[in-house]
Steps between C-alpha positions, in 0.01 A plus 500: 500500500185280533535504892453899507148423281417159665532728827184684407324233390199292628737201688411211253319259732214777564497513152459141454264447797286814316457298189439181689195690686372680242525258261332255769214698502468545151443124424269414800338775379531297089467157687211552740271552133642175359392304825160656521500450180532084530299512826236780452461671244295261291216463776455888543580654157346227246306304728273422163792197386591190629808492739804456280321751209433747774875417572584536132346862475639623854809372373439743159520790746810381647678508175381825425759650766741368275391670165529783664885431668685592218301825441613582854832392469572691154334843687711422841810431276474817267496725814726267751785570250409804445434657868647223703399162689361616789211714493318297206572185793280723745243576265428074359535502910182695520288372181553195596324537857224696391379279238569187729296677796218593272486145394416405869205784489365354184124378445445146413268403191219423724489862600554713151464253232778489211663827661662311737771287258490811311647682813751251555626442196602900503645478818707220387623682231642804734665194710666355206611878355648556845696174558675510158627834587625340862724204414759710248515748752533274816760266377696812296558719885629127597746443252641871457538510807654195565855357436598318129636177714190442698231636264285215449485458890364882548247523187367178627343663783233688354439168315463267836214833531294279269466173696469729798241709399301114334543368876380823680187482267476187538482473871298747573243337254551185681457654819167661406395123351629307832308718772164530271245315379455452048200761552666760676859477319301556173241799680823715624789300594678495172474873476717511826832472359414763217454757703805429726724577227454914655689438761779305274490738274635800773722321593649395225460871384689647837792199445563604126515871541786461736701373174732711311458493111752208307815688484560356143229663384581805652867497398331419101301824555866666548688354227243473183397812377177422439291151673315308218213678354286203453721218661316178393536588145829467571528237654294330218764676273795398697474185698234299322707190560507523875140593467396146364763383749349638787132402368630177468657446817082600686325271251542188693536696823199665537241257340652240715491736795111561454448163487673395823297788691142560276401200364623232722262666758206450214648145448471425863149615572316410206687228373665313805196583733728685784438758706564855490695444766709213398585662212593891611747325766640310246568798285611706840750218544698509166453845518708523825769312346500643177558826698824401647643309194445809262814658635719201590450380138595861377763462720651192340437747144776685633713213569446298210348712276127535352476261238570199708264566748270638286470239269491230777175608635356553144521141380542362840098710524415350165591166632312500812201652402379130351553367859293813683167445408486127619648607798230799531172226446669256728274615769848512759576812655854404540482483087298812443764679702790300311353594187470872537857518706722341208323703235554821630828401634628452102297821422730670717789327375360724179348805719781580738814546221193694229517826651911531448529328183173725297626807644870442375391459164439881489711817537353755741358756302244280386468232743204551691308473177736251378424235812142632495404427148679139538285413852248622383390415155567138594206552740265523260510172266648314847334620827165607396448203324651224692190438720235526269727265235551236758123499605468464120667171465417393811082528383610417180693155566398389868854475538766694694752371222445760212563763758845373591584563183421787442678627767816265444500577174551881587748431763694370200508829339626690814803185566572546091494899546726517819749268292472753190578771739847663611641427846430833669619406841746751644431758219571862550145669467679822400685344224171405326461752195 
């Protein structure tokens, strides 16, 4: 009976290899602002501070992209379980690009005065609206479509789009920094990358509308009578629990994540006395490898199941987190790299097995806005903040000490959550209700 359906069907690795692309251009798209942001941003938009409170405000923007997340991930979510997966993926597709390209085209302060932050803190706001409609949506066509033994593997993919989309920004930024001198990186270079994201963005656009829609949602349409009228007060209603669960699970994921990749570029220009280049290779490095161990560690999810492996990299994260920051002001290269490599190594020991084990927590009616509203919201009081906390304690303290615990502290909390948290591995998605 499935093989007649699965006959018609998008074969699963386009699928997969659809949300990999689109969600890789999605997050260089996210990513290429937070770089810019440690790198740029400061000199051109609030040129009237000193370095790290120019930093602090660009920063400020940066976090704004993740107020606005949720928003776009409780809009995305009310129609993606409503209409289906697919065309709300095409349209975050398309927001995202435009604001990201218009970013590129934007005046600096020296040219229209306060207009210019104003400007990009709106167009950071459309890029956060549009990327927390993208990652329910990606990782969802991954895991319907997929298999229940080897679901962690699959709905990793569109994850490993993260660390792909960080190292695509970040090596076209280091590119642009490597071939040109301070003055003309700052004049135009910067705004290079920015406007690249066009040609990303089609084809990321012409990949994803070769995808059929999730035939789990479509075989929901059939059998309910009715989809959810307004599906996250449902799941508010109905799965609270695996709400908190699921919030719990990102806490120490993402602010640890925003760490590795936004401020440990901040740390290693204005603190350690680096270069640009030193430290975007660095990043490009771990990045690399992060890429590939995403999947094999969702892999061993499916094999030994995602509490174990989840849990590892959360206090293994927390552990090494008091090690990292010696390592990033030894002034080695060899220990910058190390530094960034085991971090986001043990953030994809939490990354890779995240997409399978939040979206079995919620039945399929309601799971779009279900996996949304749990990504999501977390991005707000972890994400946004992360940066501009750890520059905090950093100007606060003159020590790199406070900061590793604040971010071990919340790796904790996501270790402690994936213990609290039913062994999904192997789970029938269908059986969810």
């Amino acid at each position: 009976m499935a093989d007649s359906k699965t006959e018609d069907r998008t074969p699963l690795r386009r699928v997969v290899m659809a949300s990999l692309i689109g969600t890789t251009v999605e997050w260089y798209d996210f990513f290429l602002y937070g770089s810019a942001a440690a790198l740029v941003f400061n000199k051109l938009f609030f040129p009237e501070f000193d370095p790290l409170t120019g930093t602090l405000l660009a920063f400020a923007t940066y976090a704004l992209g993740f107020v606005a997340r949720p928003v776009g991930g409780i809009v995305f979510g009310h129609f993606g379980d409503r209409i289906g997966r697919k065309r709300l993926l095409m349209l975050s597709l398309v927001m995202m690009g435009i604001a990201t390209v218009l970013i590129g085209l934007l005046p600096t302060y020296a040219a229209i005065g306060v207009w210019a932050p104003v400007a990009l803190i709106a167009l950071r706001l459309i890029q956060g609206f549009a990327v927390g409609g993208e990652w329910g949506g990606a990782v969802l066509m991954a895991a319907e479509h997929g298999d229940d033994a080897r679901r962690g593997f699959w709905a990793s993919w569109p994850q490993a789009g993260v660390p792909a989309g960080n190292l695509l920004a970040a090596a076209v930024l280091a590119i642009m920094a490597a071939v040109q001198s301070e003055a003309d990186f700052l004049e135009w270079g910067w705004r290079v990358p920015f406007v690249l994201s066009a040609l990303l963005v089609v084809v990321g656009w012409y990949i994803r509308n070769r995808v059929s829609e999730s035939p789990m949602f479509e075989a929901e349409v059939v059998a309910a009578e009715a989809p959810a009228k307004v599906p996250a007060m449902e799941v508010l209603r109905e799965r609270p629990r695996a709400l908190v669960l699921g919030a719990g699970l990102r806490i120490g994921e993402n602010i640890s994540y925003y760490i590795l990749t936004v401020f440990s570029l901040t740390y290693l220009v204005d603190v350690s006395k680096e270069s640009r280049s030193v430290a975007l290779n660095a990043l490009l490095i771990g990045a690399a490898v992060q890429f590939f161990a995403i999947p094999l560690l969702a892999l061993l999810s499916d094999r030994i199941g995602r509490r174990p492996v989840y849990a590892a990299g959360a206090f293994g994260l927390a552990a090494w987190c008091f090690v990292m920051f010696g390592l990033l002001g030894s002034g080695s290269n060899a220990s910058i790299i190390l530094a960034l490599v085991v971090g986001l190594v043990l953030h994809g020991a939490m990354y890779g097995p995240q997409a399978a084990f939040i979206t079995e927590l919620f039945p399929t009616r309601i799971r779009y806005s279900g996996v949304s509203l749990a990504y999501q919201l977390t991005s707000i009081v972890a994400g946004s903040f992360a940066p501009i906390i750890a520059l905090w304690l950093y100007k606060t303290y003159g020590s790199a000490t406070p900061v590793a615990v604040y971010v071990g502290a919340a790796c904790v909390i996501s270790g402690v959550s994936a213990l609290l948290a039913r062994e999904t591995r192997g789970l029938e998605l269908e059986a969810i209700r």
